[in-house]
C-alpha positions in Angstrom: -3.9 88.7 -55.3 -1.9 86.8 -58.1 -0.7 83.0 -57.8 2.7 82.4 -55.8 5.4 79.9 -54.9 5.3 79.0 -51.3 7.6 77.0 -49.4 4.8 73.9 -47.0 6.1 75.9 -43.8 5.6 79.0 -45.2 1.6 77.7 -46.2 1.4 76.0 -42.4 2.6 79.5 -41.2 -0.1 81.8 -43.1 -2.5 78.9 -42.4 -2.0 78.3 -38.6 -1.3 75.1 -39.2 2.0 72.1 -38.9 3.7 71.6 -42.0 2.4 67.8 -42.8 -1.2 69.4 -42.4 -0.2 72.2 -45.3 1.2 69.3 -47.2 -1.7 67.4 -47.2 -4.0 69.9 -47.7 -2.0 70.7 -51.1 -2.1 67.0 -52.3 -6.0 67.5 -51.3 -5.9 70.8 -53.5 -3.9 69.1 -56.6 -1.9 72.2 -56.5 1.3 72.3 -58.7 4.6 71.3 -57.3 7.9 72.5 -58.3 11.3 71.8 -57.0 13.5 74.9 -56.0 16.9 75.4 -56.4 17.5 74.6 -52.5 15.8 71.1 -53.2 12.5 72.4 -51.5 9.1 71.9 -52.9 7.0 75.4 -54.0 3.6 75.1 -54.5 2.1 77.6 -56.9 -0.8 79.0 -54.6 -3.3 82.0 -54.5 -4.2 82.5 -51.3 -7.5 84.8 -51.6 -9.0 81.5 -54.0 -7.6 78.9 -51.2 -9.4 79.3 -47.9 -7.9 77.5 -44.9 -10.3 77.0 -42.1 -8.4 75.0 -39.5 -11.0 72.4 -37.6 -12.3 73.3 -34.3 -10.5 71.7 -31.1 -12.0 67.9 -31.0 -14.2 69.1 -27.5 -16.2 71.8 -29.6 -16.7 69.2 -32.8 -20.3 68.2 -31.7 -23.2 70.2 -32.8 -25.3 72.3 -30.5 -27.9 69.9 -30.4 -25.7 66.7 -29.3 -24.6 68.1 -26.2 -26.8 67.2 -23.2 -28.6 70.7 -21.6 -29.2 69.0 -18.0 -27.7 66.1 -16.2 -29.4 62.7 -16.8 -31.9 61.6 -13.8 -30.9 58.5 -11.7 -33.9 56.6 -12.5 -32.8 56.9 -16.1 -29.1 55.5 -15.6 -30.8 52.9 -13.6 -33.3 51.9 -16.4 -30.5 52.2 -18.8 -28.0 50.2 -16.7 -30.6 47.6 -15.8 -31.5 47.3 -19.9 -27.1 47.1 -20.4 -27.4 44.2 -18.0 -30.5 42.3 -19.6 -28.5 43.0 -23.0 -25.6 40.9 -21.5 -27.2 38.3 -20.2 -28.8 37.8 -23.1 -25.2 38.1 -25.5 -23.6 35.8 -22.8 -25.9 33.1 -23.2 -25.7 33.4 -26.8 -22.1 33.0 -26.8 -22.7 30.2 -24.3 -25.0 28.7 -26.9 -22.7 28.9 -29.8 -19.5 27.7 -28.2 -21.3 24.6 -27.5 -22.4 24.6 -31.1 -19.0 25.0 -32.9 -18.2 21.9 -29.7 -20.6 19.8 -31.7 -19.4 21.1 -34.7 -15.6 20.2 -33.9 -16.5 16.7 -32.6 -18.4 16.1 -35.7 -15.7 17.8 -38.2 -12.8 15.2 -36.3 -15.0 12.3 -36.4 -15.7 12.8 -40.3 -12.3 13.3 -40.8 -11.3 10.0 -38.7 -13.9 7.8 -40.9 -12.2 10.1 -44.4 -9.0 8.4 -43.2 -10.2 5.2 -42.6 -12.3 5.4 -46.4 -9.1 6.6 -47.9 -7.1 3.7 -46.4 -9.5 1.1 -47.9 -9.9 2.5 -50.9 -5.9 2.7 -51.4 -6.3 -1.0 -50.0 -8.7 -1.7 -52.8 -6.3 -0.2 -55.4 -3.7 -1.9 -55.0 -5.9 -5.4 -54.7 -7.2 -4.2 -58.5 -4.2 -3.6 -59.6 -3.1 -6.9 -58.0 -5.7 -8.3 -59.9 -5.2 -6.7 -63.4 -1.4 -8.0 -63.1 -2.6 -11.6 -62.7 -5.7 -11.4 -65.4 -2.7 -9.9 -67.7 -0.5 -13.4 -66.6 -3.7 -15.3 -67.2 -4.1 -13.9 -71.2 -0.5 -14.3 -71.7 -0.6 -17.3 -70.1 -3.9 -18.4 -72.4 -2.2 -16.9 -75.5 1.0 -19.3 -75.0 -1.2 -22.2 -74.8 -3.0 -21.8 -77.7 0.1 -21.2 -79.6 1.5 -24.8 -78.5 -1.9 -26.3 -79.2 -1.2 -25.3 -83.2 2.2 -26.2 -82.8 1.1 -29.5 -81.4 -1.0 -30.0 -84.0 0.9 -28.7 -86.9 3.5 -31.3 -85.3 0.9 -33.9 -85.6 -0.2 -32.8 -88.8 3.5 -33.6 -90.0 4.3 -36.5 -87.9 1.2 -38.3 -90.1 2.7 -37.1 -92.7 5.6 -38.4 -92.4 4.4 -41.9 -91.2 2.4 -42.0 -94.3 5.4 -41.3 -96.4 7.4 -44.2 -94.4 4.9 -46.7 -94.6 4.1 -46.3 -98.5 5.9 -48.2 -100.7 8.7 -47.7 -103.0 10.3 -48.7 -106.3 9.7 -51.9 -107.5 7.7 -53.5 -105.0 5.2 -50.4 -105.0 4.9 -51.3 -108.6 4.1 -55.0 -107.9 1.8 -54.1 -105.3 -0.2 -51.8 -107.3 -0.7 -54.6 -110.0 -1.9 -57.1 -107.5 
């Protein structure tokens, strides 16, 4: 049989199947798509190539050899029920066990938390004394720096007021001549 354009209902029809279950099974496919002139999609199809076997109902999907051939004994569901219970026990204190775990755990993650607080504070406490600090070590040098500066000026002023005193106190004109002679 040669290749055709079919509408999705008109695969779901021929198939047995809904429409959405066609559709998908043509995206599954990769078969090509083309828009017809009453805006719905053909898909170019040949139906002896493409087999369509719809899934059995979900009651007949197990294999043969799943399905139970006699009814289970009551010993067995009492074995199985006990070993359910033992199983439970067993999970429950193990959840038991681990909530008081992650108790610990919280206690622990809020105290470390409490004494991160309290670190931070001190060391922002500490930064601001260093900076404190730097701010009066910087006062100190500029402070140091004026100092030394007036200590040449002082002496550069001494240095002149000598000099000066020296040229007041020598003597002049004629009497420096006399008194070099004597």
């Amino acid at each position: 049989m040669a290749e055709r354009l079919m509408t999705y209902a008109e695969l779901a029809e021929v198939w047995g199947v809904s429409k959405e279950a066609a559709r998908k099974k043509v995206e599954g496919l990769r078969l090509p798509k083309q828009m017809g002139n009453d805006g719905r999609a053909r898909v170019m199809i040949d139906l002896t190539e493409v087999q369509h076997e719809p899934m059995k109902p979900r009651s007949d999907r197990r294999p043969d050899g799943d399905q139970p051939e006699t009814p289970p004994d009551v010993a067995d569901l009492r074995r199985l029920a006990s070993t359910l219970e033992t199983e439970v026990e067993r999970i429950t204190a193990l959840a038991t066990s681990n909530r008081a775990d992650y108790e610990r755990e919280r206690d622990r993650a809020d105290t470390l938390v409490t004494e991160l607080s309290a670190i931070r504070a001190a060391l922002e406490a500490a930064l601001v004394e260093r900076d404190a600090e730097r701010a009066r070590r910087a006062q100190v040098e500029v402070l140091t720096a004026l100092m030394e500066a007036e200590r040449r000026r002082a002496e550069e002023l001494r240095i002149e007021r000598d000099r000066w005193q020296e040229e007041a106190t020598r003597p002049r004109g004629l009497l420096a001549l006399f008194r070099r002679r004597a």
